[in-house]
Residue, then its C-alpha position, 0 to 999 in steps of 0.5 A: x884451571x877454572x873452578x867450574x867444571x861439568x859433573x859426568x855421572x859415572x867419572x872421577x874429575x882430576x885436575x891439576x893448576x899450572x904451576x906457573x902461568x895463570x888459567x893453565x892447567x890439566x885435567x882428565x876424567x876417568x870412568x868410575x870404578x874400584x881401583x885408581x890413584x893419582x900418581x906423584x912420579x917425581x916429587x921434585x918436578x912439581x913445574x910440569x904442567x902434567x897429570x898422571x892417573x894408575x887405573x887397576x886393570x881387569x883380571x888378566x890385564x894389567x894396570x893402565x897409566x893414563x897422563x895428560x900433558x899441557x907444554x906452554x910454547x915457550x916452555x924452559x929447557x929444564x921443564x921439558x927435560x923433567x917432563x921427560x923424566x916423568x914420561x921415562x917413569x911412566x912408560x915402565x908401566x905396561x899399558x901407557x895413554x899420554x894425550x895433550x898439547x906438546x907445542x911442537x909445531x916443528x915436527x913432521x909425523x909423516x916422516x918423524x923428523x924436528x926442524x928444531x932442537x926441542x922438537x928432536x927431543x921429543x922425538x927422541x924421548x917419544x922412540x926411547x920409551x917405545x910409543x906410538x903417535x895415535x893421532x893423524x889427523x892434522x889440526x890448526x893451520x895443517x899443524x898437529x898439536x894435539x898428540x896421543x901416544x901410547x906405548x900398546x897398540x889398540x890402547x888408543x882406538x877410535x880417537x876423535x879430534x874435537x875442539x878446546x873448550x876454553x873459559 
């Protein structure tokens, strides 16, 4: 990840190095307020490209986990099964936001079906932890990469499909 990053007044900026390739990475801003914590959901999983965040939820709310998510395409079979498990832990919580780029270009969301292998699998860890693909608007070349899923309806409203920034 670049060391240069834009100051939003009113956000805490969390970011997280690829452990593997050069100039990778996750990062995610979270609006400024009393209770949020970085999350370490497996210790022993440090490989995935992932980022996780605990937001204390309002009175009568619960907490919300927010997770970004960076999948290179060709990413070793044991990395996206730790990323799994992760997703696994983090979908106990109540209210779950995972956005980023899954390089899954094999899969149809129109019909929820995978021409390859590794595709079937993220549907399936996708329908085993109860979330919803937010994103429909198709990107790059009639192909969804970018995915938001959430676990609550009306977690993720008004998503607005833009553009990378890359440095």
């Amino acid at each position: 990840m670049h060391d240069c990053h834009a100051v939003m007044d009113g956000y805490r900026f969390f970011v997280k190095d690829s452990p593997t390739r050069r100039g990778g990475g996750v990062a995610l801003y979270v609006r400024e307020q009393p209770d949020y914590v970085e999350l370490c959901l497996r210790a022993d999983e440090e490989q995935v490209e992932s980022l996780w965040v605990r937001i204390k939820g309002q009175t009568h709310t619960g907490d919300i986990i927010e997770g970004v998510y960076c999948r290179s395409p060709d990413q070793e079979e044991e990395v996206d099964e730790a990323f799994y498990r992760q997703l696994q832990a983090a979908s106990q919580s109540q209210a779950l936001d995972l956005m980023g780029d899954f390089n899954h270009p094999g899969i149809c969301w129109e019909d929820h079906t995978a021409r390859h292998t590794k595709c079937r699998r993220l549907l399936q860890s996708k329908n085993n932890n109860f979330l919803m693909q937010v994103v429909a608007e198709l990107m790059w070349r009639g192909m969804l990469l970018d995915l938001v899923l959430a676990n609550k309806e009306g977690l993720s409203e008004n998503v607005k499909v833009a553009s990378m920034i890359t440095f």
